[in-house]
SEDODREN-240606 format. One record per residue: chain; x, z, y of N, C-alpha, C in turn. Coordinates in steps of 0.1 Angstrom, whole numbers, plus 5000, padded with zeros to 4 digits. Example, Ala and Ser with C-alpha at 12.3 -4.5 7.8 and 13.67 -1.06 7.14 Angstrom:
REC, A, 5132, 5078, 4943, 5123, 5078, 4955, 5132, 5078, 4967 .
REC, A, 5128, 5071, 4978, 5137, 5071, 4989, 5129, 5079, 5000 .
//
This chain:
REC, A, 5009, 5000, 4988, 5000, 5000, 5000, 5009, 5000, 5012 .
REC, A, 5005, 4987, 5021, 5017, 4992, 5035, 5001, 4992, 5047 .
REC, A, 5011, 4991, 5059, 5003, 4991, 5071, 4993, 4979, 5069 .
REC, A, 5000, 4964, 5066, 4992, 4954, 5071, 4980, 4951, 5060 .
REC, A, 4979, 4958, 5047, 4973, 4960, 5043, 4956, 4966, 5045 .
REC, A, 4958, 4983, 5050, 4956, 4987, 5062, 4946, 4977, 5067 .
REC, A, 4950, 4974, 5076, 4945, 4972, 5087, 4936, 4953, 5078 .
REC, A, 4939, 4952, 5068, 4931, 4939, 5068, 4918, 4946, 5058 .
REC, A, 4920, 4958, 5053, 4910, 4965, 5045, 4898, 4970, 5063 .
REC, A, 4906, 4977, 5071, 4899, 4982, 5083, 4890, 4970, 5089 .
REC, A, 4898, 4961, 5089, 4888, 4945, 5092, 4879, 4944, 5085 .
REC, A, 4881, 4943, 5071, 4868, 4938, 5060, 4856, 4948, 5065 .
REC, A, 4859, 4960, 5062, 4851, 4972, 5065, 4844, 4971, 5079 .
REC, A, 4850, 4969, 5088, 4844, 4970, 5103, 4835, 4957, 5105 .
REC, A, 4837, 4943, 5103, 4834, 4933, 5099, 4820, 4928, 5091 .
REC, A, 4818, 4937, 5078, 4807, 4939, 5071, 4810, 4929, 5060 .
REC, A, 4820, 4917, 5060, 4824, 4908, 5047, 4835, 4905, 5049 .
REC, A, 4842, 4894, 5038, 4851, 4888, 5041, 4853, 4881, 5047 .
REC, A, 4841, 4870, 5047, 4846, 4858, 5059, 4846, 4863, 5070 .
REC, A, 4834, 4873, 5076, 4839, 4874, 5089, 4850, 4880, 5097 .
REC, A, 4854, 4887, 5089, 4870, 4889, 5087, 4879, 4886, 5085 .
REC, A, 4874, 4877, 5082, 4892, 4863, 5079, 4891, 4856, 5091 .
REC, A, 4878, 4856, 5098, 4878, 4847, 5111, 4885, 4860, 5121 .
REC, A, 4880, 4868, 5118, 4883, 4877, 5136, 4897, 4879, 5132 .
REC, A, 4901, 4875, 5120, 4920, 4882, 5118, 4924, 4871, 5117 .
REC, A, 4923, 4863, 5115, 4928, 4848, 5116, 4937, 4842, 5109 .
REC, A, 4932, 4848, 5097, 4942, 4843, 5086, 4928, 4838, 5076 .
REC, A, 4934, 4833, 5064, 4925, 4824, 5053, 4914, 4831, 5046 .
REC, A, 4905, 4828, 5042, 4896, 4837, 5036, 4905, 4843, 5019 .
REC, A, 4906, 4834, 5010, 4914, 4835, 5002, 4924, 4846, 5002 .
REC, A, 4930, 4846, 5010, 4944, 4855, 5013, 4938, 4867, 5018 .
REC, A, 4928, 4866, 5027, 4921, 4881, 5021, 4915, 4889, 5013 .
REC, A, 4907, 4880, 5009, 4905, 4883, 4994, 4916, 4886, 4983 .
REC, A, 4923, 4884, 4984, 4936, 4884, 4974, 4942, 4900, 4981 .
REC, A, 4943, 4898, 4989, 4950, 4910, 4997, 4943, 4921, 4992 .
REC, A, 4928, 4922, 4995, 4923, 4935, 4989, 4920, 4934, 4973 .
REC, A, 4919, 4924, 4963, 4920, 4925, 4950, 4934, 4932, 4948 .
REC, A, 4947, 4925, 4954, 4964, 4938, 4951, 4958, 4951, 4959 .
REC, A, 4952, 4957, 4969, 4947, 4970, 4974, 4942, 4981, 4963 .
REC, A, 4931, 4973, 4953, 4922, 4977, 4944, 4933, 4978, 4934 .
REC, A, 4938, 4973, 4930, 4949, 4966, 4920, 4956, 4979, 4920 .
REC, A, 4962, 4983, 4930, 4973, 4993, 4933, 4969, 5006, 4933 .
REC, A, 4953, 5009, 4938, 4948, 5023, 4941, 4944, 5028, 4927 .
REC, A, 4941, 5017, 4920, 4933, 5017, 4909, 4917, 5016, 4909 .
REC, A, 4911, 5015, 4918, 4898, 5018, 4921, 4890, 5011, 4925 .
REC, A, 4873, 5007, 4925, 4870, 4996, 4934, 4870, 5004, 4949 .
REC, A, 4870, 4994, 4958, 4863, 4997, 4970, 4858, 4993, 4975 .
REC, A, 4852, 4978, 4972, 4844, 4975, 4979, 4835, 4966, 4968 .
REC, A, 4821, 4967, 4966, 4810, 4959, 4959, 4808, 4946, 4963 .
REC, A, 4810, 4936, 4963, 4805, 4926, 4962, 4802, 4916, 4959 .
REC, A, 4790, 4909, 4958, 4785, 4895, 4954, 4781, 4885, 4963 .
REC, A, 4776, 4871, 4958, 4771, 4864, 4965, 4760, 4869, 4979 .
REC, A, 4754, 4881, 4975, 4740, 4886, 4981, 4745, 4901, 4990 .
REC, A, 4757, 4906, 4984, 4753, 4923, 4988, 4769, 4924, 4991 .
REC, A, 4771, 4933, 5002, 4788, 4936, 5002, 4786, 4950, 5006 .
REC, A, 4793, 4962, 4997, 4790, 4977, 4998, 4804, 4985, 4999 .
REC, A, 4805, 4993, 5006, 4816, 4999, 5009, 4815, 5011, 4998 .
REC, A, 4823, 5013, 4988, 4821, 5021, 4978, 4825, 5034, 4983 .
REC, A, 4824, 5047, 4974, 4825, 5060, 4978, 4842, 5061, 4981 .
REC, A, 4849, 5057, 4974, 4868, 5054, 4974, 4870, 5047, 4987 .
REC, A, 4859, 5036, 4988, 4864, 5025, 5000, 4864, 5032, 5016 .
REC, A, 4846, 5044, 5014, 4848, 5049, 5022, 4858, 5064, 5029 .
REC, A, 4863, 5071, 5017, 4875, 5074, 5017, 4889, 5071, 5024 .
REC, A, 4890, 5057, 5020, 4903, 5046, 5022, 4899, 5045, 5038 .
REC, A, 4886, 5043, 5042, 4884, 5039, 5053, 4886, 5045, 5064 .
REC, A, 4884, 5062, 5062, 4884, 5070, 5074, 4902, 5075, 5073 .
REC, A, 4911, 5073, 5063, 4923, 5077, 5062, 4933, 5069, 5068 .
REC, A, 4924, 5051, 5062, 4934, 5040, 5069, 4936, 5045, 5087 .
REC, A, 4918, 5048, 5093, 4919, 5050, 5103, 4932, 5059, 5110 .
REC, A, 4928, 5071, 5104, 4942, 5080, 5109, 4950, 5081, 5106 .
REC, A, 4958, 5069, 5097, 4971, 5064, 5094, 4975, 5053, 5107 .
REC, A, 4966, 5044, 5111, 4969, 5038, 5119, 4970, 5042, 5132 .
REC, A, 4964, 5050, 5138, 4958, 5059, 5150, 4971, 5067, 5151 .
REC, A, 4977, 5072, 5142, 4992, 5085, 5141, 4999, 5074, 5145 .
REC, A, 5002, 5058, 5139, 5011, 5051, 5135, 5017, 5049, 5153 .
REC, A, 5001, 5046, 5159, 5004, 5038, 5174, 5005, 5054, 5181 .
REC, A, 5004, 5067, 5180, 5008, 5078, 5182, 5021, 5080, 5186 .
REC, A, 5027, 5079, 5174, 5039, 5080, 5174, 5048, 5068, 5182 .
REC, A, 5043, 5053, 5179, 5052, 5044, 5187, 5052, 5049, 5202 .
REC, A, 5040, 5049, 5203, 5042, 5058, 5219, 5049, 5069, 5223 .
REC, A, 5053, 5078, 5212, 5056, 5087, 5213, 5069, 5087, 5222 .
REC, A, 5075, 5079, 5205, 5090, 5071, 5209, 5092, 5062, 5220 .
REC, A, 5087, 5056, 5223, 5090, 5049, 5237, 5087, 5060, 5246 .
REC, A, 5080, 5072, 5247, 5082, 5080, 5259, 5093, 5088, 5257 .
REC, A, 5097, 5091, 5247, 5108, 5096, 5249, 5117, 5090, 5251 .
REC, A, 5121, 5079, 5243, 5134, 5074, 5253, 5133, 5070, 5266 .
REC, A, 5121, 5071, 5274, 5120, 5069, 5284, 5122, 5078, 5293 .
REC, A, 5128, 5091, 5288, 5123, 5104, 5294, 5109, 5112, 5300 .
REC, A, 5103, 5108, 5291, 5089, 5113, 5291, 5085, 5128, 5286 .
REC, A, 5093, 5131, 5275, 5091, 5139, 5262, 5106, 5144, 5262 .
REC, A, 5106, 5158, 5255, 5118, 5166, 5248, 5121, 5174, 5256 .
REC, A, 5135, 5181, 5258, 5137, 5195, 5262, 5150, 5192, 5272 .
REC, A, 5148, 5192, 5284, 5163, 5190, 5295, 5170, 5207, 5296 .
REC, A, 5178, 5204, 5296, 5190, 5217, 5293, 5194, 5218, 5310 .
REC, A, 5192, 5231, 5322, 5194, 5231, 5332, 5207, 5238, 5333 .
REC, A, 5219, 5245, 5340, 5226, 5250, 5343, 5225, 5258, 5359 .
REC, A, 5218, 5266, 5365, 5223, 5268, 5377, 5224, 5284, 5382 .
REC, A, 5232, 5283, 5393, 5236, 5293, 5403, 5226, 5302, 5404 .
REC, A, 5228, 5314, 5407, 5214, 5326, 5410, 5209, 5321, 5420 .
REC, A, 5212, 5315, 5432, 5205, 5312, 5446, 5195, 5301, 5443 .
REC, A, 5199, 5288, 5439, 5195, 5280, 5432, 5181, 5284, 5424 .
REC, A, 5188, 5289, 5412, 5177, 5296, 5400, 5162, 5299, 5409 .
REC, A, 5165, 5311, 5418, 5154, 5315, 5426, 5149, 5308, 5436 .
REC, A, 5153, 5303, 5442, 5151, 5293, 5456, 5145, 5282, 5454 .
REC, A, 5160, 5273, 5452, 5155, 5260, 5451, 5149, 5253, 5437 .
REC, A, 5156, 5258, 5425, 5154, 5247, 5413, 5135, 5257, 5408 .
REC, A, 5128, 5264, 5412, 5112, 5261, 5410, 5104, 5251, 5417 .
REC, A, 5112, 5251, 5427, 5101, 5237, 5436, 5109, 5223, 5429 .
REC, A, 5120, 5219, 5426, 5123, 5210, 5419, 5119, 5211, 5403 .
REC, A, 5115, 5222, 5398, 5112, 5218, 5383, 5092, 5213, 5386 .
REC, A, 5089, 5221, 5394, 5075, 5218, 5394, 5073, 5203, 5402 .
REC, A, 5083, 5200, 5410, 5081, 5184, 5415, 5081, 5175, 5402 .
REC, A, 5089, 5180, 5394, 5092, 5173, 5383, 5082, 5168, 5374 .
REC, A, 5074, 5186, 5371, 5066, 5188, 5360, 5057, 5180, 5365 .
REC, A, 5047, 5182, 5377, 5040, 5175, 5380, 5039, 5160, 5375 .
REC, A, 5053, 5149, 5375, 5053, 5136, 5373, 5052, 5139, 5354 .
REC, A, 5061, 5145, 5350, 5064, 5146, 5335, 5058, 5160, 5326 .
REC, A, 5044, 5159, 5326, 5041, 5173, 5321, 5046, 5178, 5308 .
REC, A, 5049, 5168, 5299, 5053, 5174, 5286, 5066, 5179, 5288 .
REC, A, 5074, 5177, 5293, 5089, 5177, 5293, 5093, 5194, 5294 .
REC, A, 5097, 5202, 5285, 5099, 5214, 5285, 5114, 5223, 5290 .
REC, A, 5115, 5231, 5295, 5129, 5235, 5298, 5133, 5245, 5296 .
REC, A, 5151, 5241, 5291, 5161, 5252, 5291, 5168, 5257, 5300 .
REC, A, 5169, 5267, 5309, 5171, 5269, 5319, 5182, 5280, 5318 .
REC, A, 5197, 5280, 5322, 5209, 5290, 5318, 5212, 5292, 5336 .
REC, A, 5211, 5308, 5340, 5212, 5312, 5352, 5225, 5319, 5352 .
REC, A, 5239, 5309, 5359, 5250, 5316, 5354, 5261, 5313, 5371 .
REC, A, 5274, 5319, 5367, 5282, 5314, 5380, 5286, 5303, 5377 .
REC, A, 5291, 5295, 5391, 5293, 5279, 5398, 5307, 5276, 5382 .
REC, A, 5312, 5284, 5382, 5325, 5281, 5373, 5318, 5280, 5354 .
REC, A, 5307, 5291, 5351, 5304, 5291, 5341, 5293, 5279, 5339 .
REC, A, 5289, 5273, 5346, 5279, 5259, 5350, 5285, 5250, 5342 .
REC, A, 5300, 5247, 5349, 5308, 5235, 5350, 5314, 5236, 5332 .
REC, A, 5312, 5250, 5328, 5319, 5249, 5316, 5309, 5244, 5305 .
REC, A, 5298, 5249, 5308, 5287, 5241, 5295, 5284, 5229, 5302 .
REC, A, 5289, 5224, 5311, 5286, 5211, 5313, 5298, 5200, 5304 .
REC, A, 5305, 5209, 5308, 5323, 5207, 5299, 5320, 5201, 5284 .
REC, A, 5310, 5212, 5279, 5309, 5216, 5268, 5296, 5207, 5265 .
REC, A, 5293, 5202, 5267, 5278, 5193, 5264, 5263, 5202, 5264 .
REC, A, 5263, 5215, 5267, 5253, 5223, 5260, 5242, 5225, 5272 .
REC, A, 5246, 5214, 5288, 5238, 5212, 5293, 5239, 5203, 5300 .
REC, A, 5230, 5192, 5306, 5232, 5180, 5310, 5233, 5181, 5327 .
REC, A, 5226, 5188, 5334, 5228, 5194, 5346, 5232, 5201, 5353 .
REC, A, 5238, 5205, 5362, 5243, 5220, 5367, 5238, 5220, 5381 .
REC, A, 5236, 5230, 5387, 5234, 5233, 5405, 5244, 5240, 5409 .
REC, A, 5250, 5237, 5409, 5262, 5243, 5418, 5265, 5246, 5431 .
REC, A, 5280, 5253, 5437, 5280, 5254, 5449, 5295, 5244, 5449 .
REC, A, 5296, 5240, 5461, 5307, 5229, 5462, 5321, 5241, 5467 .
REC, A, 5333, 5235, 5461, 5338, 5223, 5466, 5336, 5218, 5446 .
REC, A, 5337, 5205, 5446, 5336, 5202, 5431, 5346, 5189, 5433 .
REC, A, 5346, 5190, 5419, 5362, 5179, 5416, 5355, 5163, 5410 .
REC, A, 5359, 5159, 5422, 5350, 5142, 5420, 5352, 5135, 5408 .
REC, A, 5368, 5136, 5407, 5372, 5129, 5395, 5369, 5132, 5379 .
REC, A, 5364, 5143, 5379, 5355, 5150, 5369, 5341, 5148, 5366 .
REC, A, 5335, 5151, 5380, 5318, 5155, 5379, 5313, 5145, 5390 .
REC, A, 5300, 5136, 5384, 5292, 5128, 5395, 5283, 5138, 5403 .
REC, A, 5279, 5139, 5412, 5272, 5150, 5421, 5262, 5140, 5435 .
REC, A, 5252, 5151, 5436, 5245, 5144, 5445, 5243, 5160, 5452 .
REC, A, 5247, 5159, 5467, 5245, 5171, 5480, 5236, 5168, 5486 .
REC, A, 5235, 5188, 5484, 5222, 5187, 5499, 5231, 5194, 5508 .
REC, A, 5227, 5190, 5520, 5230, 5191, 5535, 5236, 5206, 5535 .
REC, A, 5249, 5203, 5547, 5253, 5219, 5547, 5247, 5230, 5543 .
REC, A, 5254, 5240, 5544, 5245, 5257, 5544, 5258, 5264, 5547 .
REC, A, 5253, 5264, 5562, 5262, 5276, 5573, 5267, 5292, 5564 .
REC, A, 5276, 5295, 5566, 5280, 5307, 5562, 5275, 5315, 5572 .
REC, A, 5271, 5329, 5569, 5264, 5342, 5578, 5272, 5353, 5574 .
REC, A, 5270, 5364, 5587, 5279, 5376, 5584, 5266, 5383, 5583 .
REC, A, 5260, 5390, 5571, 5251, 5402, 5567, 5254, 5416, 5569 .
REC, A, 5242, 5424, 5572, 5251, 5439, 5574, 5237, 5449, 5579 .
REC, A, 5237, 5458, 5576, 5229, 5470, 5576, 5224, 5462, 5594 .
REC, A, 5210, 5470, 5600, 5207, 5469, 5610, 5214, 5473, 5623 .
REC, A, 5218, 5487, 5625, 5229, 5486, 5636, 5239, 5483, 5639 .
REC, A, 5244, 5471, 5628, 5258, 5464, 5632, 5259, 5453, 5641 .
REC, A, 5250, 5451, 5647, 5249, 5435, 5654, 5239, 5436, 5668 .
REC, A, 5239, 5448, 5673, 5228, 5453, 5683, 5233, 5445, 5696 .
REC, A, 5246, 5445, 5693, 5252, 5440, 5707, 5259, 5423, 5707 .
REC, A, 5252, 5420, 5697, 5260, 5404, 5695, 5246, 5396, 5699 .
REC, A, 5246, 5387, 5699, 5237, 5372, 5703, 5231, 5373, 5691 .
REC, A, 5215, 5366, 5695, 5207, 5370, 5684, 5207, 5360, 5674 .
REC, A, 5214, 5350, 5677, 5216, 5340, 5662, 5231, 5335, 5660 .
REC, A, 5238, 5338, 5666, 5253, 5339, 5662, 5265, 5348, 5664 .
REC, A, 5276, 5343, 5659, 5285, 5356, 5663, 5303, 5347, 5657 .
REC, A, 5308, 5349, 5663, 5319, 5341, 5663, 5331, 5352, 5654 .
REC, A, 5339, 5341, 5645, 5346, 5347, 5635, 5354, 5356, 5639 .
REC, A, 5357, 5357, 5653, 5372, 5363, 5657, 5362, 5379, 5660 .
REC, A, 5351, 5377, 5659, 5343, 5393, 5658, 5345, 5402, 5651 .
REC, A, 5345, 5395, 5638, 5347, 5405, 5621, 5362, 5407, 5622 .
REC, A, 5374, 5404, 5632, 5385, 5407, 5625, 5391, 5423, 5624 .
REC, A, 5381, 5429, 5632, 5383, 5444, 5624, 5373, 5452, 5618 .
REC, A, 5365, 5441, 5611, 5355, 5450, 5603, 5359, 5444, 5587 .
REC, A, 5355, 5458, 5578, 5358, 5454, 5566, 5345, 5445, 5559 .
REC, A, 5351, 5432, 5553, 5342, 5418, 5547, 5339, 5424, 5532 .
REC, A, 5332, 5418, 5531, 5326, 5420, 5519, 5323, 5399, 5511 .
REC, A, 5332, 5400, 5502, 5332, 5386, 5502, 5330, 5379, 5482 .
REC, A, 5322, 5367, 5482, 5324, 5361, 5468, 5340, 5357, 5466 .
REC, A, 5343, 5358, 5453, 5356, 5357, 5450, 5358, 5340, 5453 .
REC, A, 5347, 5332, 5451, 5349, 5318, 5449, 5351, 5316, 5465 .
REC, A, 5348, 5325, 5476, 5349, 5318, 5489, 5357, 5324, 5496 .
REC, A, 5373, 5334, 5485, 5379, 5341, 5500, 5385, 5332, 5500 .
REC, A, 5393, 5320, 5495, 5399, 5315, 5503, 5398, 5302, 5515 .
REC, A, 5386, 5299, 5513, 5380, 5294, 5527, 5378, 5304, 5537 .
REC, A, 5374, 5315, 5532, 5372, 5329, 5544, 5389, 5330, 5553 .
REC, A, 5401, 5332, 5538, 5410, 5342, 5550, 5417, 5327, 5557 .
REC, A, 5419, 5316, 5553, 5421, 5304, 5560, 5413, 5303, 5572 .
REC, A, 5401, 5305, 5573, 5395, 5301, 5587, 5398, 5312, 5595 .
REC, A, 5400, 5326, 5591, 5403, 5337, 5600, 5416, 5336, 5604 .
REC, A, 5427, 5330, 5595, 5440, 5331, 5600, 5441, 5320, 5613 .
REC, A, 5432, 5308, 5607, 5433, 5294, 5618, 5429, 5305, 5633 .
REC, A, 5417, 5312, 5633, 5415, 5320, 5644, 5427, 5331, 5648 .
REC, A, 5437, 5333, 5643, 5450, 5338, 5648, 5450, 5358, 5641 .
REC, A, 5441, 5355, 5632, 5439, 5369, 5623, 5443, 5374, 5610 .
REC, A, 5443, 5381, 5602, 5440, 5383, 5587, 5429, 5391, 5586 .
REC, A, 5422, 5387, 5575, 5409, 5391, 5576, 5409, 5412, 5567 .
REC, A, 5401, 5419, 5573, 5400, 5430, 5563, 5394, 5427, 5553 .
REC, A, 5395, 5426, 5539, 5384, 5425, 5528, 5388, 5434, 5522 .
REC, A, 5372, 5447, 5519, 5371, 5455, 5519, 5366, 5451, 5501 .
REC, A, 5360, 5439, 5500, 5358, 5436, 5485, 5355, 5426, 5481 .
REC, A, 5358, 5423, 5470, 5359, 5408, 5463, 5351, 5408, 5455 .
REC, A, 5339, 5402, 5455, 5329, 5403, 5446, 5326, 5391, 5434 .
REC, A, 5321, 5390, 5425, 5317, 5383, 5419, 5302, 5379, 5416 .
REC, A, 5295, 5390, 5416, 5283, 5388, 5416, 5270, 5388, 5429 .
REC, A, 5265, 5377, 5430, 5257, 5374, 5440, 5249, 5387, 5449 .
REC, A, 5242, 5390, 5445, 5234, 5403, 5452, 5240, 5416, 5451 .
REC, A, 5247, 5416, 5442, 5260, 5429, 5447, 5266, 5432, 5455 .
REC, A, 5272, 5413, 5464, 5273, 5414, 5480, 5268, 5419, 5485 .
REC, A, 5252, 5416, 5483, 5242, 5418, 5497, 5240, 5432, 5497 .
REC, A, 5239, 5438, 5486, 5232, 5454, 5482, 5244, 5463, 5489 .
REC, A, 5252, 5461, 5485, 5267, 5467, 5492, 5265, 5468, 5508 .
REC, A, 5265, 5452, 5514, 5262, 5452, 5528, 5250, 5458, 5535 .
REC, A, 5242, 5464, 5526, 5229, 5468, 5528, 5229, 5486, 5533 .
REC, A, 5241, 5490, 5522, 5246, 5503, 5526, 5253, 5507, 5540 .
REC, A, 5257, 5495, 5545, 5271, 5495, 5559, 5284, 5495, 5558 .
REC, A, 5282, 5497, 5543, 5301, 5497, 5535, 5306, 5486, 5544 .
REC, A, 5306, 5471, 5548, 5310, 5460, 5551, 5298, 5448, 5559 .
REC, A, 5305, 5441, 5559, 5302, 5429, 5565, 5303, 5421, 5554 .
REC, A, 5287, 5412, 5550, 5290, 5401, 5541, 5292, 5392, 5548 .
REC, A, 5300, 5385, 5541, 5300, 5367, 5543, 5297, 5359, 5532 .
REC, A, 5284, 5350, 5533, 5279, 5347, 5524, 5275, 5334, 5529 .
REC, A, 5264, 5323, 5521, 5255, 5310, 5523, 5244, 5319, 5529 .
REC, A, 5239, 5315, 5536, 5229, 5313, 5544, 5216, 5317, 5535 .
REC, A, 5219, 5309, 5524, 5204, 5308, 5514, 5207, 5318, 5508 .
REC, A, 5213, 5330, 5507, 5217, 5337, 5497, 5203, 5350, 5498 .
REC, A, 5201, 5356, 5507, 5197, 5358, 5522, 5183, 5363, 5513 .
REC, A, 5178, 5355, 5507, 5166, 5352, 5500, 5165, 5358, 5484 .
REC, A, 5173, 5364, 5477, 5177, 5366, 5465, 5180, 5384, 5463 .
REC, A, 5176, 5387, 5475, 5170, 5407, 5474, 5158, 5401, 5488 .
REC, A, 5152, 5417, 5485, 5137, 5418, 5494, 5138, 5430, 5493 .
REC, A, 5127, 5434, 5506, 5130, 5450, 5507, 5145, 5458, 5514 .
REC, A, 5154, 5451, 5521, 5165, 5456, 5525, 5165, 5451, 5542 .
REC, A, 5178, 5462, 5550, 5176, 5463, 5559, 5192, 5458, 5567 .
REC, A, 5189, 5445, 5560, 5201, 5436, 5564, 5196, 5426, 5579 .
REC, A, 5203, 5430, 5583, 5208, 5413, 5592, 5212, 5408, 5594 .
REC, A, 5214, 5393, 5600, 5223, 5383, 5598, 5224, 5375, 5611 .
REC, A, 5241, 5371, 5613, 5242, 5363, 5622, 5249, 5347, 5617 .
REC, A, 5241, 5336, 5619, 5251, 5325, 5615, 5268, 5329, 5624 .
REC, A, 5278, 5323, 5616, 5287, 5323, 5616, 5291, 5313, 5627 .
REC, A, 5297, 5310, 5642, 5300, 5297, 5645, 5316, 5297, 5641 .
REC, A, 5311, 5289, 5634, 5328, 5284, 5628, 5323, 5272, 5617 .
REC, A, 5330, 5259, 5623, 5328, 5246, 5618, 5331, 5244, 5607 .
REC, A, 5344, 5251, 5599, 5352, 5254, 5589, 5345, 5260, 5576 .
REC, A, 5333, 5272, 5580, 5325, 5281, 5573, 5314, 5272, 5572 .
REC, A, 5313, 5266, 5552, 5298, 5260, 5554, 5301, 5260, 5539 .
REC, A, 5291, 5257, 5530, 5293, 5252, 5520, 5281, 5245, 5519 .
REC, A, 5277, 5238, 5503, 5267, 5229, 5498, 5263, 5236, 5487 .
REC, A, 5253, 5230, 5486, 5245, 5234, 5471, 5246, 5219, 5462 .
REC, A, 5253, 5214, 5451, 5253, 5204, 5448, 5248, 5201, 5430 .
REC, A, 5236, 5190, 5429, 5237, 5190, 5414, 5243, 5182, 5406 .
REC, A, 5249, 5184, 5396, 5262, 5178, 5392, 5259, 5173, 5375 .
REC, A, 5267, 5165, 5371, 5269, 5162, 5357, 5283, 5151, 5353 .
REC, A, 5284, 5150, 5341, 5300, 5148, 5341, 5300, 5136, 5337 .
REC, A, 5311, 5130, 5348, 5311, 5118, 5347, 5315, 5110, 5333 .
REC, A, 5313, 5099, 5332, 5316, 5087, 5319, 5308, 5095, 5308 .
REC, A, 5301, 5103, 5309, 5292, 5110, 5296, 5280, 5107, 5295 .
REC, A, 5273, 5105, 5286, 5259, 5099, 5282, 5250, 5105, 5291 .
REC, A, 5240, 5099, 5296, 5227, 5110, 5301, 5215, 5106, 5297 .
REC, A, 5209, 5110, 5293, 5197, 5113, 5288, 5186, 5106, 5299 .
REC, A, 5176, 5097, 5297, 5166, 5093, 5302, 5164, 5106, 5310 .
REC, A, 5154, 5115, 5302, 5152, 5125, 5309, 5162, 5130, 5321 .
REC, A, 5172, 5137, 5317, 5177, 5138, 5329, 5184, 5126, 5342 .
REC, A, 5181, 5118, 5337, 5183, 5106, 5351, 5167, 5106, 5356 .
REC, A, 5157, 5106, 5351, 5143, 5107, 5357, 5146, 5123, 5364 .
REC, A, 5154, 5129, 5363, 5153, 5145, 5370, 5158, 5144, 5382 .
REC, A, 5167, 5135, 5380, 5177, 5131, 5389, 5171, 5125, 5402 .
REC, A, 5163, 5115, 5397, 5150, 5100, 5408, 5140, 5110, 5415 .
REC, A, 5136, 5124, 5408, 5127, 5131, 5411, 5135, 5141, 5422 .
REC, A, 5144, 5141, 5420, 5158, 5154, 5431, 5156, 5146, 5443 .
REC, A, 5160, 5129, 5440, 5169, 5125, 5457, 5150, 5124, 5464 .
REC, A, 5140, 5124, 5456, 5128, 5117, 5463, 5127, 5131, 5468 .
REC, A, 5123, 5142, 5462, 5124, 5155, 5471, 5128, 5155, 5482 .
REC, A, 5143, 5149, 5482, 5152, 5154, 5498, 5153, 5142, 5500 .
REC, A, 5146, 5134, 5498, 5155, 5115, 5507, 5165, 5114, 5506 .
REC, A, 5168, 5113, 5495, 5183, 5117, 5495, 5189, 5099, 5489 .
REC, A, 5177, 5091, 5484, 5183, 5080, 5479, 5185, 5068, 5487 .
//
């Protein structure tokens, strides 16, 4: 028994005879008839009654009939299936990103997403900018969100627009500064509070300002900055977007003017390596978000 079989038994049946079956399928009367005599031949069974006068769908045939149906029905199921998947329609995209990221930005990008591609399910690993790049390394995810600077020659990437660096800090530290900035050569005698990934953009721009910076601490983890600075122990210096990732605290912030102090938020994957329909449709769905194409 194959498909085309199938489907010339579904004709007979839907049809009510042979001939008018051999017309709507457009093949020979004969060769239909033959087709379902090897059907019968093979099931062992009759299925269908007929004579000159009477054509009956037997108890087997109607059987055969409702099964062929949902054999053929799964058949074009599945072709569809597969063509959506390799289209990126279907299966599981493996994410990589940064805690600011995680919380901020990548829910309004997974739901821009979802919206176009609702089946599409995700794995989502909330880790640092360095531990990103390593399962990207490692194949175990096809995207990363990172923070820049990133190594071209390695990783293809697509940026969004600066994000000013800010100095954070309990509420009485900034009473007397300008209410949306505060210039670097301010902090050179207060103790910083800094991510490990950005002192050396920090004590470079303080030295270019003719200083060395106090860092009071080298942090690694994201909101440990801020909670710290929350106490008065220091001055963070941080992204701008960071800002958003505690609630409840009695920080303030001044953008930083210094041209030098900025970073990006960038989503990345490694160059010359396979990508996944899916994730290049994640990709079409990222730059239409920000106009970015």
């Amino acid at each position: 028994m194959d498909i085309k079989q199938l489907e010339y038994f579904l004709g007979i049946v839907e049809a009510g005879n042979i001939t008018k079956a051999a017309e709507k399928i457009h093949i020979a009367q004969p060769h239909l008839s033959k087709e379902l005599k090897l059907l019968e031949d093979e099931v062992g069974v009759k299925l269908v009654e007929r004579s000159t006068r009477r054509f009956q769908i037997t108890g087997a045939g109607q059987m055969l009939h409702h099964r062929a149906k949902q054999i053929l029905e799964l058949m074009e199921v599945t072709i569809k299936e597969l063509k959506d998947y390799n289209e990126g329609l279907q299966g599981t995209l493996s994410i990589g990103a940064i805690a600011s990221a995680g919380d901020t930005l990548l829910p309004e990008w997974i739901y821009s997403f979802h919206q176009k591609y609702p089946a599409v399910n995700f794995h989502i690993r909330e880790c640092h900018t360095h531990e990103v790049l390593e399962l990207l390394n490692n194949g175990i995810i096809e995207i990363g969100i990172i923070r820049t600077p990133l190594n071209s020659e390695i990783y293809e990437s697509i940026l969004l627009p600066n994000e000013p660096m800010i100095a954070a800090t309990c509420a009485e530290s900034f009473r007397e500064e300008h209410p949306k900035y505060i210039s670097l050569k301010t902090l050179a005698n207060k103790p910083l509070l800094v991510h490990r990934r950005y002192e050396k953009m920090i004590v470079e721009a303080c030295q270019q300002e003719g200083f060395e910076p106090r860092i009071l601490a080298k942090i690694d983890d994201t909101r440990a900055i801020l909670l710290w600075a929350n106490t008065g122990m220091g001055v963070a210096i941080v992204p701008k977007d960071w800002l958003g990732l505690i609630s409840s605290t009695n920080l303030m912030y001044r953008e930083i003017d210094e041209a030098a102090l900025f970073t990006r938020t960038a989503i990345a994957w490694k160059k010359n390596k396979y990508l996944s329909a899916l994730a290049k449709h994640f990709l079409e769905t990222f730059e239409l978000l920000y106009n970015l194409s």
